[in-house]
N, C-alpha and C positions, 0 to 999 in steps of 0.2 A: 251308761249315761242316763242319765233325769230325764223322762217329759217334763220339757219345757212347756209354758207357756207361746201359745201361737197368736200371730196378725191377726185379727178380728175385722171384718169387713164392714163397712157402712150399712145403715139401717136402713130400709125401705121407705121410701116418700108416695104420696097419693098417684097414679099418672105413670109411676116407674115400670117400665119396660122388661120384664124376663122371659126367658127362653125355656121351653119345656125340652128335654130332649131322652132318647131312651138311648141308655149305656149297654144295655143287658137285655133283658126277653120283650117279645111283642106285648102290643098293648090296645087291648078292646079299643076301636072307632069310637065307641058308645060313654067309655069309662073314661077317654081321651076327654071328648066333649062336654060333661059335665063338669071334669076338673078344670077346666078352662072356664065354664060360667062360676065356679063359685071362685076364681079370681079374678075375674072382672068382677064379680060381685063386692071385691075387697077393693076397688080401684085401680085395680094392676090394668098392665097392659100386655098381657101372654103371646107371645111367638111361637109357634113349632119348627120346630126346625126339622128338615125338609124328608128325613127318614123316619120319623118318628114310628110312622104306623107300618114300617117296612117287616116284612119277613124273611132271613134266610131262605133261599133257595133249597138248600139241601139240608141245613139243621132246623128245623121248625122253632125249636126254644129260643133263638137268636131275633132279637129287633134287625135286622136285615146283616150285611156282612161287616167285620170287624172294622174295614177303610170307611164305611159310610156311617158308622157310631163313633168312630175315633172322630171323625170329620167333623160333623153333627158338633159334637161336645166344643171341638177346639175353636170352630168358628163362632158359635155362642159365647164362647168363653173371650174370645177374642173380637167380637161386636164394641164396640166403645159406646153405644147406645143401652145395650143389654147391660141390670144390674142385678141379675141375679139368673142362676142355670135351677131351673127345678128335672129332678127326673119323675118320669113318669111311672115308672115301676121298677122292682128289682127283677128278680129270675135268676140267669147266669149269663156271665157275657164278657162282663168288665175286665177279667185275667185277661181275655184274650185280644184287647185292643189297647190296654194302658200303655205298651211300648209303643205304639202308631202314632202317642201323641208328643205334640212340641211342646216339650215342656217350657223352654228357656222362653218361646214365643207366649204360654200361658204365665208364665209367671211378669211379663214386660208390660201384660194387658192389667197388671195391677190386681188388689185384693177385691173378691165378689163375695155375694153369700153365694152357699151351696146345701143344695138342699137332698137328698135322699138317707137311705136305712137298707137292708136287708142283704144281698149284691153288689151293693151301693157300698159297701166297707169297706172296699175293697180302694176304692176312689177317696175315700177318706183319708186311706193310709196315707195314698200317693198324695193328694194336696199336703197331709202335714208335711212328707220325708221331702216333696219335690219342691214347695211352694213357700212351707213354713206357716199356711194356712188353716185358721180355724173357722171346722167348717158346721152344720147342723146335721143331728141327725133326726129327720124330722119326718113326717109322713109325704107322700109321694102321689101327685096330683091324679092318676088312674087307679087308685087304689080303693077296698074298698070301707076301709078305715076314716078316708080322707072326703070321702063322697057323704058320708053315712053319719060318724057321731060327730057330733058339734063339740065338744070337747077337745078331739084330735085338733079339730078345725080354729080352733078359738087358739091353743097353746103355739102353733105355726104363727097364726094371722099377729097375737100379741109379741111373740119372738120376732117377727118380721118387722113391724111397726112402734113397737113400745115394748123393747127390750128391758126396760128397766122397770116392767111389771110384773116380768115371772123370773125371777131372781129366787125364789123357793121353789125349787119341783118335787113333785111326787102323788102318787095317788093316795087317798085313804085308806087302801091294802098294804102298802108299805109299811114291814116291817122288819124287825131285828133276826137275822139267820143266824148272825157274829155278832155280838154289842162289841162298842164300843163305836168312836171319832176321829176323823180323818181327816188329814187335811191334802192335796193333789189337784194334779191339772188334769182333766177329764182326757179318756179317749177313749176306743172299742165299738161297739157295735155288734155284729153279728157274730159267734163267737165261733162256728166251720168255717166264716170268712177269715177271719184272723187267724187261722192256726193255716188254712193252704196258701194263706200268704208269706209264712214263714222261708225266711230264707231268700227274699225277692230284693230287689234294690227298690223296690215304691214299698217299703213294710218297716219299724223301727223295731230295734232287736232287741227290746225290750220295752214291758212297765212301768220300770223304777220309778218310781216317787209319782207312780200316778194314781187317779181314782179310776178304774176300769171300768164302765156300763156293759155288760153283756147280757145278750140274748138270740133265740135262735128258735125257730119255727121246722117242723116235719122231722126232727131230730128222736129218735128213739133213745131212752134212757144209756143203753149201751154204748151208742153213738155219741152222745155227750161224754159220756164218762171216757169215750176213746179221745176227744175232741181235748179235753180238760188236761188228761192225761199226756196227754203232745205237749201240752202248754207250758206243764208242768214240768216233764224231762226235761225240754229245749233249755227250760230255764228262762222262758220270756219272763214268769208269772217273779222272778224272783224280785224282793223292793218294792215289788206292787203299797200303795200303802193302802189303799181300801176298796172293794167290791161291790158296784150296785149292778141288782138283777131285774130284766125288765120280763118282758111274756116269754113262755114256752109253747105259744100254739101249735096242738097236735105232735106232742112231744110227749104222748101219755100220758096217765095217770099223773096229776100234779107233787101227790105224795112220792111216788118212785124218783121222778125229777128231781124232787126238791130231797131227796135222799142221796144223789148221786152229788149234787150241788154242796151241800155239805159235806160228804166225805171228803169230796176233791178241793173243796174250796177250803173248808173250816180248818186245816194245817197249817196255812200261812198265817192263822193270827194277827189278821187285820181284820178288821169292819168291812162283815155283809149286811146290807141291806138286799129282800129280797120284795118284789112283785111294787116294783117302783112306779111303772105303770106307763113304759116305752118298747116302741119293738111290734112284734107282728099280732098284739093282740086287737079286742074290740075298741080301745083305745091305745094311742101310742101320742103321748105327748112328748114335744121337741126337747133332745137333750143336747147343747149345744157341745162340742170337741173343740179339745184346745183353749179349755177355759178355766182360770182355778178357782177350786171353787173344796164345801168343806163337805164330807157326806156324814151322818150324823142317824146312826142304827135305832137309837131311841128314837128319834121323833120322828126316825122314816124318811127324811127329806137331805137332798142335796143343793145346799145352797151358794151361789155360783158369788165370788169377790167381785166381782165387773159384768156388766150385764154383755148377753151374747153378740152384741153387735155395738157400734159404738157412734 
């Protein structure tokens, strides 16, 4: 089956009320706080929800235990005041609480935006496969991307507010790995999240007809090539129609990456674009999911039919 096109949620107004909440690993007091002044600085009106800054007891990586991040997400989600869930960081977390939630009770609460990246892919699947949900994949308010360049800052705040001003993405690095043009309905993100989600009832069993974003941070070239490799057996990648590549931070040397990324990619014979300029680098602008849109190797840029929010 195709990636379809998904729901797109209402755009953000001056005043409006969101909920920050961590799905997956703790999150600095310090990094919490700031991310909360530069969205009141935007007019928002930020909530935490009640675990945020929680720790596992016995796993340290864990934002507190899986019932009180499922909980956390679903009550946010499920506020009729709250119009939008931001997470506060990735890490790892998300596998392990996505069954805790109601979904039929989150899908009745109506379409939100949704905002995270990295762990957070994970959550993405499940909004598109459970909700029909198109969601962003965008920087994450304790992060330190999102604290730091204004760029990151600016791409979120205009996706959020005036969606129909970045309707071209990409950075001035972006370029041709594969030429050629594409045309597909966005999806992906972190691309060790999307291959261990393979096989899950929150994960679509494949590509097909869609334009893929992927990227992935701490991966050593091997590990990607093992990652690719998965994708590629499974058979997800088959139909795919086009490839965009965001950062590889701490993924090695950029040449051996960008050697593994073309061998494993450059067979399918669709359009990569590579260093689009999302994902776990010094900048990571918002790449909205579940939006069609055309991705275009010469000129580097992926440019979305409807803007991300509506």
């Amino acid at each position: 089956m195709s990636v379809l096109p998904l729901t797109r949620p209402p755009r953000l107004r001056p005043g409006a009320r969101v909920a920050v909440v961590a799905p997956s690993g703790p999150v600095p007091a310090e990094r919490l706080d700031a991310g909360l002044d530069l969205l009141r600085g935007w007019d928002l009106d930020p909530v935490v929800a009640p675990h945020v800054l929680d720790v596992h007891p016995r796993f340290r990586y864990l934002a507190g235990t899986d019932e009180d991040r499922a909980r956390d997400l679903q009550e946010a989600w499920c506020d009729p005041s709250v119009e939008a869930v931001l997470c506060a960081r990735g890490g790892y977390g998300v596998q392990r609480m996505t069954e805790l939630l109601d979904w039929t009770a989150m899908r009745a609460a109506g379409p939100k935006v949704f905002v995270g990246y990295s762990d957070i892919t994970a959550l993405h699947e499940a909004f598109a496969v459970r909700m029909g949900l198109a969601t962003l994949h965008g920087p994450m308010t304790g992060t330190v991307s999102f604290l730091k360049d204004a760029r990151t800052q600016e791409s979120l705040r205009a996706t959020l507010f005036e969606p129909e001003s970045v309707r071209t993405l990409g950075l001035d690095t972006a370029r041709a790995l594969v030429p050629g043009r594409a045309r597909g309905v966005t999806l992906g993100g972190c691309v060790s999240l999307l291959a261990a989600d393979l096989g899950t009832p929150y994960a679509r069993s494949g590509a097909a007809g869609g334009l893929l974003l992927i990227e992935d941070v701490g991966e050593e070239p091997y590990r990607l090539d093992r990652v690719l490799t998965q994708l590629l057996r499974s058979g997800w990648l088959d139909g795919v129609a086009g490839i965009g590549l965001g950062s590889w931070a701490q993924c090695g040397p950029y040449d051996e990456v960008r050697a593994v990324l073309l061998d494993r990619l450059g067979g399918l014979g669709v359009p990569v674009v590579e260093e689009l300029g999302f994902g776990h680098g010094e900048t990571g602008l918002t790449m909205p999911l579940g939006v069609p849109a055309v991705l275009d190797a010469e000129s580097g840029t992926l440019t979305l039919d409807v803007p991300a929010l509506i």
